[in-house]
ZALUM-40495 format. One line per 3 residues: their letters; for each residue x, y, z of N, C-alpha, C, CB. Coordinates in Angstrom, 1 decimal, decimal comma. Glycine has a CB too. Example, Ala and Ser with C-alpha at 12.3 -4.5 7.8 and 13.67 -1.06 7.14 Angstrom:
# ZALUM-40495
AS = 13,2/-5,7/7,8/12,3/-4,5/7,8/13,2/-3,3/7,8/11,3/-4,5/9,0; 12,8/-2,2/7,1/13,7/-1,1/7,1/12,9/0,0/7,9/14,1/-0,6/5,7
This chain:
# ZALUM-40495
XXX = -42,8/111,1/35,2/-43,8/111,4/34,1/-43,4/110,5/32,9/-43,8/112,9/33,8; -44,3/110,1/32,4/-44,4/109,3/30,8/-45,0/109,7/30,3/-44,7/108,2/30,4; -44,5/109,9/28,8/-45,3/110,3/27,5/-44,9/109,6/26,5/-45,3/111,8/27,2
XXX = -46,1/109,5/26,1/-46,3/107,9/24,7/-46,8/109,4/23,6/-48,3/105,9/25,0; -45,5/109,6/23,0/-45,7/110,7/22,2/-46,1/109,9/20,9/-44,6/111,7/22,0; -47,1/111,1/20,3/-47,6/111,0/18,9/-47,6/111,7/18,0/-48,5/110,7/18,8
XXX = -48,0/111,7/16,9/-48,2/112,5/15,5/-48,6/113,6/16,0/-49,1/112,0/14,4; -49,8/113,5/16,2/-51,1/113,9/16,6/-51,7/114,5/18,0/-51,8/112,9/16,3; -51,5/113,5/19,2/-51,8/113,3/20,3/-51,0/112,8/21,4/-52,6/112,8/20,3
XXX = -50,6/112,9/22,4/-50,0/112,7/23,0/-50,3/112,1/24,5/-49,5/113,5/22,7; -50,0/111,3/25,0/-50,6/110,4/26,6/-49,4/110,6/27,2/-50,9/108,6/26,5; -50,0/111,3/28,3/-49,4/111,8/29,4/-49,7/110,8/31,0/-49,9/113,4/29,5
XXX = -48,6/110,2/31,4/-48,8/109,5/32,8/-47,7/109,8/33,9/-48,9/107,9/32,6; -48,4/110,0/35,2/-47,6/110,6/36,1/-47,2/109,6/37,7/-48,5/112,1/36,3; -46,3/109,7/38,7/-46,8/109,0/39,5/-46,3/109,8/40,5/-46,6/107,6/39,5
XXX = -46,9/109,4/41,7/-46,7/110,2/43,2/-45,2/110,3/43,5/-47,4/109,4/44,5; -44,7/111,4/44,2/-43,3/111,4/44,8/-42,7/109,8/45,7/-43,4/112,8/45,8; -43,9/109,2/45,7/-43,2/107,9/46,8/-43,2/107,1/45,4/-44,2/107,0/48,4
XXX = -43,5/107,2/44,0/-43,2/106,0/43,3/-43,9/104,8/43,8/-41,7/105,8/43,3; -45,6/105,0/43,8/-46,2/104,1/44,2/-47,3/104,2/43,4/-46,3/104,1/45,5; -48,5/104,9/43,2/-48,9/104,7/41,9/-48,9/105,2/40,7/-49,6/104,7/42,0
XXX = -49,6/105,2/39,8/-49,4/105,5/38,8/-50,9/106,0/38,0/-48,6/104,4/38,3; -50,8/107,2/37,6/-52,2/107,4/37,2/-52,2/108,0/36,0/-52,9/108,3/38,2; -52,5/107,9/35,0/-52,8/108,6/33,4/-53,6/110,4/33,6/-54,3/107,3/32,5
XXX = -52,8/110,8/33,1/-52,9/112,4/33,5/-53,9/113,1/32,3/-51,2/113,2/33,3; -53,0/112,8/31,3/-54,2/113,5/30,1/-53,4/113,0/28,5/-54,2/115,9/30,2; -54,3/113,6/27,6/-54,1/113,2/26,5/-54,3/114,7/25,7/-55,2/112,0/26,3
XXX = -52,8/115,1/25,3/-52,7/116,7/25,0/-52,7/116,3/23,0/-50,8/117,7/26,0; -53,0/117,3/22,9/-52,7/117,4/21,3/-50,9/118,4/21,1/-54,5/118,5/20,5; -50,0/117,2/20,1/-48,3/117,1/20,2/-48,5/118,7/20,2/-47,1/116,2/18,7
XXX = -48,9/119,2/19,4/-48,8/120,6/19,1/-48,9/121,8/20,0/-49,5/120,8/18,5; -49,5/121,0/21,5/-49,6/122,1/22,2/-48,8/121,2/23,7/-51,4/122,8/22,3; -48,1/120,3/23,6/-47,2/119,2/24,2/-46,3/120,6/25,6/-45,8/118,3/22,5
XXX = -45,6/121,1/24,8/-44,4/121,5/25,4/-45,0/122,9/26,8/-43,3/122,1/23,9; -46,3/123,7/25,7/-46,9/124,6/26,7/-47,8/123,7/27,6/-47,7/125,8/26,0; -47,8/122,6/27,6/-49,2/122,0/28,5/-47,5/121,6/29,5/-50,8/120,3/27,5
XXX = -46,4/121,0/29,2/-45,4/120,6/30,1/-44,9/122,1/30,9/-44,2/119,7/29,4; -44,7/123,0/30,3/-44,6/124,6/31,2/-45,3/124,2/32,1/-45,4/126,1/30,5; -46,7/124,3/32,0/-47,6/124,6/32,9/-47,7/123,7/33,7/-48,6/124,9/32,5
XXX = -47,9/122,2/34,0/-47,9/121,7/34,7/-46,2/121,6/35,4/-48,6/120,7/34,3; -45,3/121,5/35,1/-44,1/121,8/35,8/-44,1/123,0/36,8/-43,1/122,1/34,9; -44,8/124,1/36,2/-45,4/125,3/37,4/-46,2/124,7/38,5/-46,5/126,4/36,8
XXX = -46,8/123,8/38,1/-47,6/123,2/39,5/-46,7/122,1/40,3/-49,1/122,4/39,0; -46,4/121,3/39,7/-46,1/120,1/39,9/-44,5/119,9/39,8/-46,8/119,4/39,1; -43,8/119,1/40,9/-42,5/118,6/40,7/-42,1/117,5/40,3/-42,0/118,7/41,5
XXX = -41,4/117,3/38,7/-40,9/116,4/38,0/-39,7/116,4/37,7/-41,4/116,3/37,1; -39,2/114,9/38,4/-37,5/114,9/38,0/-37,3/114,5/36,7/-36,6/113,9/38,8; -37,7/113,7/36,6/-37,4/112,7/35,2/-38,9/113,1/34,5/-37,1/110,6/35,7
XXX = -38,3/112,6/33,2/-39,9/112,7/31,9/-38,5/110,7/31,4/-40,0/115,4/29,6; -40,3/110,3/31,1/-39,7/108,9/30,2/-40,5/109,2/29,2/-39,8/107,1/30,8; -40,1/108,7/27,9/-40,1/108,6/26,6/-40,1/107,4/26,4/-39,3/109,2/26,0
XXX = -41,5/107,7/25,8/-42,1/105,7/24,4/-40,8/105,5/24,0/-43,5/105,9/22,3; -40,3/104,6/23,4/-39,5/104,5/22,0/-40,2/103,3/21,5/-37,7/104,2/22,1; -41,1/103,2/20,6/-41,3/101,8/19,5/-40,4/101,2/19,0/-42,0/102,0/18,3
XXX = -41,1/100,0/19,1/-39,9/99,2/18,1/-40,2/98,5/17,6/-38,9/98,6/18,5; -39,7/98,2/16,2/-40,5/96,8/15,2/-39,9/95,6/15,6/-40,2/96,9/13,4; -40,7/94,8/15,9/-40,5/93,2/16,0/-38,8/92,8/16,2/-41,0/92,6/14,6
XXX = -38,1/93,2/14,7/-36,7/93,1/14,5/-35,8/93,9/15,5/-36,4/93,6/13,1; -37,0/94,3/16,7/-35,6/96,0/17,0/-35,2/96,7/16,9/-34,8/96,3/17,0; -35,5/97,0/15,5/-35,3/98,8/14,6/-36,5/99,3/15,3/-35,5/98,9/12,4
XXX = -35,9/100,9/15,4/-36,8/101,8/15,8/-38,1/102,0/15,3/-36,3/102,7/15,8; -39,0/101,9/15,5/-40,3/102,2/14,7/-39,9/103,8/13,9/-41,9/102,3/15,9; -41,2/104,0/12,7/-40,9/105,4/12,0/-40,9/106,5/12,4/-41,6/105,6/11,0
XXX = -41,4/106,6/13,5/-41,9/107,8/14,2/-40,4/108,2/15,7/-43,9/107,2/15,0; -39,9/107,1/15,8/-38,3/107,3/16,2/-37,2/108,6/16,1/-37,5/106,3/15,5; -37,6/109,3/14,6/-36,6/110,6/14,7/-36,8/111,4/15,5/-36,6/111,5/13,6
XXX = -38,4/111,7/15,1/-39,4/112,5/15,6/-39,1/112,5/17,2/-40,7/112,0/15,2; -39,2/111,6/17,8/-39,2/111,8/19,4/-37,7/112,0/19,9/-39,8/110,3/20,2; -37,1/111,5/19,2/-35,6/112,0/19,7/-35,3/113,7/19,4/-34,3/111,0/18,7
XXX = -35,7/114,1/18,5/-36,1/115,6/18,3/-36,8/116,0/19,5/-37,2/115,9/17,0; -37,8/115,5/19,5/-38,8/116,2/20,7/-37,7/115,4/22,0/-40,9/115,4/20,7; -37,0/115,0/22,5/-36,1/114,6/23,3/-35,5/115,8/23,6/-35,2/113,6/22,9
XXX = -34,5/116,0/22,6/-33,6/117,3/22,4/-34,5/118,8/22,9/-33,2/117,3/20,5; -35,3/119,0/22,6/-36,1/120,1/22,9/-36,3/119,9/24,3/-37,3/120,2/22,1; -36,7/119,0/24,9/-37,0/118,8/26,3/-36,0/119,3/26,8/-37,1/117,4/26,8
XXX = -34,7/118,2/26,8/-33,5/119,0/27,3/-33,2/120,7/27,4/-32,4/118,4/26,6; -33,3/120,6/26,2/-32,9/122,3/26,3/-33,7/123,2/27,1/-33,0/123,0/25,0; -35,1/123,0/26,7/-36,3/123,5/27,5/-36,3/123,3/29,3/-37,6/122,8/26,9
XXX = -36,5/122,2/29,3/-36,6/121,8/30,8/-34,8/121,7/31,6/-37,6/120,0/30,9; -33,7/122,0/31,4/-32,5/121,4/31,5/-32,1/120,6/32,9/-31,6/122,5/31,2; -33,3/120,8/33,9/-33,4/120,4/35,2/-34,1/119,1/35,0/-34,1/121,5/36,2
XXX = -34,5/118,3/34,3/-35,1/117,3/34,1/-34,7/116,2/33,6/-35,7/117,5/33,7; -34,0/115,0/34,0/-33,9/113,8/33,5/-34,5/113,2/32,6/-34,0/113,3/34,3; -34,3/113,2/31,3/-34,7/112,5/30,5/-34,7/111,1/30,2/-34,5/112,9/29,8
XXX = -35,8/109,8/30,1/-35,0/108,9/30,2/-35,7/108,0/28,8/-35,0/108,3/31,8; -35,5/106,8/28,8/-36,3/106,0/27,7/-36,6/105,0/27,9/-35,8/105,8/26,5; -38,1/104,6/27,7/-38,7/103,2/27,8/-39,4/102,4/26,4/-39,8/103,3/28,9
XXX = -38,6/101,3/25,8/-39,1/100,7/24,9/-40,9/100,8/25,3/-38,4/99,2/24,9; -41,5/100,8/24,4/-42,6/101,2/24,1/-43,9/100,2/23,2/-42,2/102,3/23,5; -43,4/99,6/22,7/-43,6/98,3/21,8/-44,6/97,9/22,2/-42,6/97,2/21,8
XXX = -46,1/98,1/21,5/-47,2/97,0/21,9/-47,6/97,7/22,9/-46,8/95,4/22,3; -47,3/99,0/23,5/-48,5/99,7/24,7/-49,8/100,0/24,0/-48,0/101,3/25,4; -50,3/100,0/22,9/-51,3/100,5/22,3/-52,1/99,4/22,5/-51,1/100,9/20,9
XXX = -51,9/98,2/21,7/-52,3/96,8/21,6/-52,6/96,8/23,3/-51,2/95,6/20,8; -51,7/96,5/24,3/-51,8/96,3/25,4/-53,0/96,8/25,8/-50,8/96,7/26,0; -53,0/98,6/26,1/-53,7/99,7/26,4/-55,3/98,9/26,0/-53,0/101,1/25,5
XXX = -55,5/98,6/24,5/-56,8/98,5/24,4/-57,3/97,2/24,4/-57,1/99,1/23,4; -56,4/96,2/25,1/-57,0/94,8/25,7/-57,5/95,3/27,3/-55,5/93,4/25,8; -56,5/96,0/27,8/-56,9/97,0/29,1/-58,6/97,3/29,5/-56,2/98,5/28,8
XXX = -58,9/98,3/27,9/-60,0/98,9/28,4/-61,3/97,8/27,9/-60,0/100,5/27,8; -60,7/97,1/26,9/-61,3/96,0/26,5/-61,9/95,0/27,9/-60,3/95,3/25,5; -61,4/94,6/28,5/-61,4/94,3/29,7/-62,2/94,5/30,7/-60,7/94,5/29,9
XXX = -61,9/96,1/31,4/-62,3/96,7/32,0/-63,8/96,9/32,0/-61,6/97,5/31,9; -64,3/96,3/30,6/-66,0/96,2/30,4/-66,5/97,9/30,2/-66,8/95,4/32,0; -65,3/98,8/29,3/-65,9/100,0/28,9/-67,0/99,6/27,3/-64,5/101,4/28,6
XXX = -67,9/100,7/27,7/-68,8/100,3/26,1/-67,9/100,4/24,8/-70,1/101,4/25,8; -68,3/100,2/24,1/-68,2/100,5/22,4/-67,2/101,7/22,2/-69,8/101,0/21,7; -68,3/102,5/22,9/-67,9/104,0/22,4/-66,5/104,6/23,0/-69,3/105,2/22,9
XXX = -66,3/104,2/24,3/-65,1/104,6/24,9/-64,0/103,8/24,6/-65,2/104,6/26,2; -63,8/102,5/24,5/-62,8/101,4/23,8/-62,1/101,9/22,6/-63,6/100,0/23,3; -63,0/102,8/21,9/-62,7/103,8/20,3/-62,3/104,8/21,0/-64,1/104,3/19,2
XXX = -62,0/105,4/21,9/-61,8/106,6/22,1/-60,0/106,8/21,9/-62,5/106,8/23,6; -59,4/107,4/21,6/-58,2/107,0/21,0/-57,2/107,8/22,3/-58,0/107,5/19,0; -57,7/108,8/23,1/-57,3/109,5/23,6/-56,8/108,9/24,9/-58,0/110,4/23,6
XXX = -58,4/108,0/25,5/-58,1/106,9/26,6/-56,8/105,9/26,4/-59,3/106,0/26,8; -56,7/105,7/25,2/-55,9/104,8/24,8/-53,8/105,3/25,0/-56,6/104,6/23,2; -54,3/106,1/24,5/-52,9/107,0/25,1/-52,2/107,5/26,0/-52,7/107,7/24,7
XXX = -53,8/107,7/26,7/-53,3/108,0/27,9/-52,8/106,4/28,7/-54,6/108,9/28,6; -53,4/105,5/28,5/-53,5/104,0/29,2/-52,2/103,8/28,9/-54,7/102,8/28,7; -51,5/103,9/27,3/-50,2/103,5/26,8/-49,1/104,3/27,5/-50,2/103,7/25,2
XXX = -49,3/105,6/28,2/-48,6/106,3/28,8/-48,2/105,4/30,5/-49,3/107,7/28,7; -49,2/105,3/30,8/-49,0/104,3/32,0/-48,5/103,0/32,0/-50,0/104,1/32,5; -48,6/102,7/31,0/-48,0/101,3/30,6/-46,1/101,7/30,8/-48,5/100,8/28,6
XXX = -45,9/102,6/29,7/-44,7/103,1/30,1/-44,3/103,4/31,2/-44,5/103,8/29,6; -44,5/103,9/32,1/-44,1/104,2/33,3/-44,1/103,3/34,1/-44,7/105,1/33,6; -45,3/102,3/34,0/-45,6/100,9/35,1/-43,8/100,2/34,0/-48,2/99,6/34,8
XXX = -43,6/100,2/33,3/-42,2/99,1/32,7/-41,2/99,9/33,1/-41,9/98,7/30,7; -41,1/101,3/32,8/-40,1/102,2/33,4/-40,3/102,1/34,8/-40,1/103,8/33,0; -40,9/102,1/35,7/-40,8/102,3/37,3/-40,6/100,4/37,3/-42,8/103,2/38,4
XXX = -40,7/99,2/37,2/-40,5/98,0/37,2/-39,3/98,0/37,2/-40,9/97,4/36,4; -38,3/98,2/36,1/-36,9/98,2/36,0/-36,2/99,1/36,7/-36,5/98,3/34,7; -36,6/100,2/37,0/-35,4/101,5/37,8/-36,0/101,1/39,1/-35,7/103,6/37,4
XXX = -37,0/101,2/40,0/-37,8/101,2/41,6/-38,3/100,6/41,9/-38,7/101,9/42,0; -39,4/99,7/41,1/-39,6/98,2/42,1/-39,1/97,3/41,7/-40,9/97,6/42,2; -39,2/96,3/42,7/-38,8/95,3/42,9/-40,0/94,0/42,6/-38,1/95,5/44,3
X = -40,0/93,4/41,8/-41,2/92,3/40,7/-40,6/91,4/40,8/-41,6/92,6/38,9
């Protein structure tokens, strides 16, 4: 599982037990983050959670960097059976909405900020599953 955590919203991407695809799950609001991960862990078996980390150009952590390491820490404690891991993050947004840009969605959905997070979540996970499981 990946999550391109945010202020606000949060993009959730998941992939099959064979580590073969990869599909964008949902787009939860941060606030209700941890009870929407309860619940799907009741359904569903996750070893690992990867975590965005931004980064500015220079390599310093983007501003929002405390924040997710906080929400790191909580994971752990909460889930303590779960592998926590980290994937630079840098530019999934931009990426994400050349994606749907692309993909020939209208106007209205390309704005949709939710798709976008969710798409940035998969991004993460497609760079995290590249470096740990496939072979590119």
């Amino acid at each position: 599982m990946a999550i391109d955590y945010g202020t606000k919203k949060t993009g959730i991407a998941v992939t099959d037990p064979l580590h073969i695809v990869i599909t964008g799950l949902d787009t939860v609001p941060t606030k209700d983050l941890v009870a929407f991960l309860e619940s799907y862990f009741q359904q569903e078996e996750v070893s690992t959670i990867v975590l965005g980390m931004p980064h500015h150009p220079d390599g310093q952590p983007a501003q929002i960097a405390p924040m997710i390491r906080t929400f790191a820490k909580q994971l752990k404690h909460k889930f303590p059976d779960k592998t926590v891991d980290w994937q630079d993050e840098s530019y999934t947004s931009v990426e994400a909405r050349e994606i749907i840009l692309q993909s020939g969605a209208r106007k209205k959905k390309r704005r949709d900020k939710n798709l976008v997070d969710k798409v940035s979540a998969t991004l993460i996970l497609r760079a995290y599953m590249e470096a740990n499981y496939w072979s590119v």
